[in-house]
N, C-alpha and C positions, 0 to 999 in steps of 0.2 A: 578327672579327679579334682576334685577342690580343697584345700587345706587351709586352714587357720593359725595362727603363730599366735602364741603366748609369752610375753617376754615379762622373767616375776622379777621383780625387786622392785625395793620402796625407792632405793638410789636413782633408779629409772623414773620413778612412776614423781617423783620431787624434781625432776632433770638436774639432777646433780651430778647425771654422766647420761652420753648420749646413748639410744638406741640404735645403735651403728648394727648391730648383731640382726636384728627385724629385718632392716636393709640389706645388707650380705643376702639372708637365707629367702627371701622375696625372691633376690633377680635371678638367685639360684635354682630356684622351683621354677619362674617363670621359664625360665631358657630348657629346663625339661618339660616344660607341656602342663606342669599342675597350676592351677589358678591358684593364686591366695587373693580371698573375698574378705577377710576379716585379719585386722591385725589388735593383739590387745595388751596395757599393759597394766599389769596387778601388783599391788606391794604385796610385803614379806608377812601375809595375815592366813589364817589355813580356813578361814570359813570364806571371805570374799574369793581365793584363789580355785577353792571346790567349786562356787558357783560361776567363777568365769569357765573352767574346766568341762563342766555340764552341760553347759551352754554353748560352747564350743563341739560340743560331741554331738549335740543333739543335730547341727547344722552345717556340719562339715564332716569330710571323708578322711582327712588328714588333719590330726592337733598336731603339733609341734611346741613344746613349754622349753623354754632356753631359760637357764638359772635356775637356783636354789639347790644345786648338788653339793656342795662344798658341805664341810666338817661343823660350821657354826650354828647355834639355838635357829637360828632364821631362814637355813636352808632345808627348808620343809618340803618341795617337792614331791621329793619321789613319795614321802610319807602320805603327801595329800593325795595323788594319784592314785597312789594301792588302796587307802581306804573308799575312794569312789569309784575304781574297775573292784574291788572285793578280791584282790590281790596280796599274797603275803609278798614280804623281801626277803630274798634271802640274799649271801655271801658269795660274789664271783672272786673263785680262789685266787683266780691270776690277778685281780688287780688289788688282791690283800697280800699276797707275795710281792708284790712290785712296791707297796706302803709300806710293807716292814723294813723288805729291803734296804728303800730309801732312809728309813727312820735309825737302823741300824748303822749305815753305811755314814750317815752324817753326826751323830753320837746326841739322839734325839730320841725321846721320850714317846713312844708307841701309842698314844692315848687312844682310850677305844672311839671320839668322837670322830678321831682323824681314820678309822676305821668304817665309817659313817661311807666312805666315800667310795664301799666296793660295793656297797646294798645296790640289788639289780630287785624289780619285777619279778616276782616266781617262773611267769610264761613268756620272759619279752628275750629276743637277741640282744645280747650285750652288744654296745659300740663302745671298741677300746679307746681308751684315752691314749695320745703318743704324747701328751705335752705335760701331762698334768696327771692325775690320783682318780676324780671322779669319771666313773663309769658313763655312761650314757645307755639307755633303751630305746630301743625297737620293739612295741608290741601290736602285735598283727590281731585286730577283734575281724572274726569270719561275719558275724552280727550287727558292726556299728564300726565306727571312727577307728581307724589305727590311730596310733600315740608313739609320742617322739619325743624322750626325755635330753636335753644338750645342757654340756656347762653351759655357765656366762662368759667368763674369763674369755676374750675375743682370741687370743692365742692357740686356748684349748678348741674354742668353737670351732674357729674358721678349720682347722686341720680335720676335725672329727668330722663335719659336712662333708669337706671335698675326699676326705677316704674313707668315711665308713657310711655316712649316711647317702650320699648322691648317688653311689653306686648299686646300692641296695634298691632306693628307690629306681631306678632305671633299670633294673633286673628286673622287679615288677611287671614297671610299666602303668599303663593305666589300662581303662576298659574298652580302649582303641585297641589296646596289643602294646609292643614294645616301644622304648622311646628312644631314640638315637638324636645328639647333638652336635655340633662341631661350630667351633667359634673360629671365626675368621679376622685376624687385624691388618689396620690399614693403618699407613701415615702419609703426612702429607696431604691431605685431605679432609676436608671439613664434616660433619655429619651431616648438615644442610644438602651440601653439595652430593656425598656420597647419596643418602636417601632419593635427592630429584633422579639421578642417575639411574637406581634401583626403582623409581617410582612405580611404573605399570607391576613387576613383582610383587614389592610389596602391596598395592591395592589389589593384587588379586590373589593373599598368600591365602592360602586353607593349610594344605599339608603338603610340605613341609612351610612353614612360619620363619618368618626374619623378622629378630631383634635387633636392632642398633641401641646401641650403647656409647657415648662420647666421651672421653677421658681426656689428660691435660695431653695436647699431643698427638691426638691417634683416637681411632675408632674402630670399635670392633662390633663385627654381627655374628649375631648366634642363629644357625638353620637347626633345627628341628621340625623331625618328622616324627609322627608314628605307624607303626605298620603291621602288619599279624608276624614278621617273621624280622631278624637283626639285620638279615644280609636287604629284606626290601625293604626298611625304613633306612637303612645307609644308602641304599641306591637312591633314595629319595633325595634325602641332602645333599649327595653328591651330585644329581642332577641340577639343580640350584646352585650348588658350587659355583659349576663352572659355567650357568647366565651369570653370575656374578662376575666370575671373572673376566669372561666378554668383553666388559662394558669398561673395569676398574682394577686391570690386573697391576698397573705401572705401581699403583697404590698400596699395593698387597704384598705385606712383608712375613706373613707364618701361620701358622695355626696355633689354638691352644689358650683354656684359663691361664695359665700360669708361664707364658710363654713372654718374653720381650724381645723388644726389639736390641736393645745389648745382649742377648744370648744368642740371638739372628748372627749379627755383625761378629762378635766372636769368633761363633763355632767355622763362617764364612772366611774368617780369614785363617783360623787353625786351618782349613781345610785348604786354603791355598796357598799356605806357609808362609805369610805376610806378617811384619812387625808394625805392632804400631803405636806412635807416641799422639803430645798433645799439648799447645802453651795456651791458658787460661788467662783470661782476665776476668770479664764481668759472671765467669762462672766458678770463679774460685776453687777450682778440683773436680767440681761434680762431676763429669763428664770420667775423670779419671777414677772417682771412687763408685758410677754405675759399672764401668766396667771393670771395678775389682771385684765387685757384686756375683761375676759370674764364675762360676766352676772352672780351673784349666787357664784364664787369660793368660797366668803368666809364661804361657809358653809364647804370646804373641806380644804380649807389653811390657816390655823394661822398664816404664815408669817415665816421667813427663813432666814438665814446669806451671807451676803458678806464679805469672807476672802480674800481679794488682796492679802494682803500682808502677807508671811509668818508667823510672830509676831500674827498675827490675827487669824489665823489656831488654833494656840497654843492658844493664850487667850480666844476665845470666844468658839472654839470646843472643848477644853481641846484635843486635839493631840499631844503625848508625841513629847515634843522636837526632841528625837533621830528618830525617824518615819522621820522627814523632814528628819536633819540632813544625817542620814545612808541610806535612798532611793531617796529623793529630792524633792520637790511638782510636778514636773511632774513625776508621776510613780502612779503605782496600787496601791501602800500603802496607796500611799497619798490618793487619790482617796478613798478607800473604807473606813476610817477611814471616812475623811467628811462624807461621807455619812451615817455611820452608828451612829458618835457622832449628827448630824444634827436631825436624827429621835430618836436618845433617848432623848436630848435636849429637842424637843418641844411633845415627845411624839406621835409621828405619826404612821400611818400604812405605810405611802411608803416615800421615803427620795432618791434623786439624787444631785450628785455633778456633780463640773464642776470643770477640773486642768491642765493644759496646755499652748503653748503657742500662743496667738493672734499673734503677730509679732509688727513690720518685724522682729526684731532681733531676734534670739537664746535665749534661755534659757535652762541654766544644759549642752549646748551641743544640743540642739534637737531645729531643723527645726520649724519655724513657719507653723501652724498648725495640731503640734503633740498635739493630745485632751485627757486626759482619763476621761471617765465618768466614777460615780460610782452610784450604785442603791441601795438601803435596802428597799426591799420590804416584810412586814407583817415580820413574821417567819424565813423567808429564810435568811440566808447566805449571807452577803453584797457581792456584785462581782461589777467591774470594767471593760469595754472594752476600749480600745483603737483606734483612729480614725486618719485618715492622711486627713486633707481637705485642700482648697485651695482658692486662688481669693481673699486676702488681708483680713484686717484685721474683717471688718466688717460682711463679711460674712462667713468668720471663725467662728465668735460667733453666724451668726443666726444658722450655718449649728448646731451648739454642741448645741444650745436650741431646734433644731428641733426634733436633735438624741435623744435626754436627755428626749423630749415627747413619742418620739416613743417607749423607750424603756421602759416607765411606760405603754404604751398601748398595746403593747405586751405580758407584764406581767400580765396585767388584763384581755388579750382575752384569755390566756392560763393557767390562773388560776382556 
């Protein structure tokens, strides 16, 4: 199956905001098996947007048009679509019950434009909106192109893809048969390094396919297979699985889009009834606010310190003076002391710091992105590693929040 993306707005087509939406719905069709050959952007005009629409249909198996649903003169969409499939609109009640509701509930004026935004295709499956008011379609031509109406609003988009539209499409399938996914993540590892490791696999994927994908941190592959039946394109992936894991399990911390490695490390230490705290410096909280991120932590996290600043090491960890002074905040010292006064403090079973330098500038003499973490896990012996990362300031601190999880997750799987 081949598909083409339509992304309307004039905002886009001036780049007065980015095409992040094109991007999402790409890697997302890609990781199920549908090629996107053509991607296109059109402003807010109803004759140029008929004739990219056209033209699209004439050359593709799958349109997809993201924007122009909203209630304003310029969200014309669904209007242009109906009049070139010869489609009326009509009203989906539930998402004109859910407009009033809201309209009522907030003591706001019903206007019929804002009504605009339940018009469905006569013949297409509604895609409910969970974020937002407009509708979105599903229209299935037995004759030509299916067509795929999405907000723009990335908030509405990204939810309405990952629940209403991916799964539909993967119900389908394509003219192979069924298509089954499973994404696998890794940390600790580079996508360079992970791919050579994969290498013979990947140059000889057919079916099931490996995607790699590299994020700040971590890498994840997507297997995909297709198959005449759900149980044999899973048996397909799953065989792949596990060459993968062969070669790269130490690596391998979950499954899943929407899965991290803070939900990993949580749920792992809910499960083995472990507290855990946390003294920050060059990550100033982040570490403690990924893992407020997660559903449930605070059964395992009491809460944890931010020491920027030297003076704070000392006051709130009680860190003898001379420890800064005679080895420096960035050094193992420093490092394993947070860590160890942090879990006595709050009393925890595992305790991580973070001491080094963000950037740009130097600190003590040492390069931005010199890290040392430090861990106190249960019993053991507080220890300290040292990390050299890179790519500015920002992702210096997610890369030492990422490490600083991994290295409680490693602790717990070798425990």
């Amino acid at each position: 199956m081949n598909a083409e993306i339509v992304a309307v707005g004039t905002e886009l087509l001036l780049g007065q905001i980015a095409n992040t939406n094109g991007a999402y719905l790409a890697q997302k069709l890609a990781g199920i098996g549908i090629n996107v050959y053509y991607q296109t952007v059109v402003g807010d005009n109803p004759k140029r947007l008929e004739a990219v629409f056209k033209t699209a249909q004439n050359r593709s198996d799958l349109v997809i048009l993201i924007g122009g649903l909203g209630p304003t003169k310029d969200d014309l969409t669904k209007q242009v679509v109906a009049h070139a499939l010869g489609e009326d609109l009509v009203t989906d009640e539930d998402a004109l019950a859910k407009i009033t509701a809201f309209q009522e509930q907030s003591g706001r004026l019903n206007t019929p434009n804002n009504q605009l935004q339940a018009l469905k295709l006569a013949h297409a499956d509604t895609l409910p909106n969970a974020t937002g008011f407009a509708v979105g379609d599903l229209y299935r031509d037995p004759d030509g192109a299916d067509v795929v109406l999405l907000p723009g609003p990335p908030s509405e988009f990204t939810v309405m893809v990952d629940q209403q539209l991916m799964p539909r499409l993967m119900a389908k399938g394509t003219n192979q048969g069924v298509i089954f996914s499973k994404v696998m993540r890794f940390i600790g590892i580079g996508e360079s390094e992970l791919v050579t490791n994969l290498g013979d696999l990947i140059d000889a994927q057919t079916n099931p396919t490996i995607a790699p994908y590299a994020k700040v941190g971590e890498v994840t592959l997507r297997i995909t297979a297709t198959a005449k039946t759900q149980a044999e394109a899973e048996d397909k992936v799953n065989g792949m699985v596990e060459d993968v894991l062969e070669r790269d399990r130490q690596y391998f911390y979950g499954y899943g889009d929407d899965n991290s490695l803070a939900q990993v490390v949580v749920h792992q230490l809910i499960d083995a009834q472990l507290t855990v705290t946390a003294a920050e410096s060059l990550t100033a909280g982040e570490f403690q606010s990924t893992l407020g991120d997660v559903p449930g932590v605070s059964a395992v996290f009491p809460g944890g310190f931010v020491t920027y600043a030297n003076e704070a090491k000392v006051s709130l960890l009680s860190i003898p003076q001379h420890i800064v002074d005679d080895f420096g905040v960035v050094s193992e010292e420093t490092a394993v002391w947070m860590a160890q006064q942090a879990k006595l403090k709050l009393a925890t079973d595992v305790a991580v710091s973070f001491t080094g330098v963000a950037g740009p500038d130097k600190l003590e003499g040492q390069p931005a992105g010199t890290v040392w973490i430090g861990i106190a896990f249960k019993d053991q012996p507080a220890e300290a590693h040292l990390y050299h990362f890179a790519n500015g300031r920002a992702q210096i601190r997610r890369s030492s929040v990422l490490t600083g999880l991994d290295l409680i997750r490693q602790k717990l799987t070798t425990d």
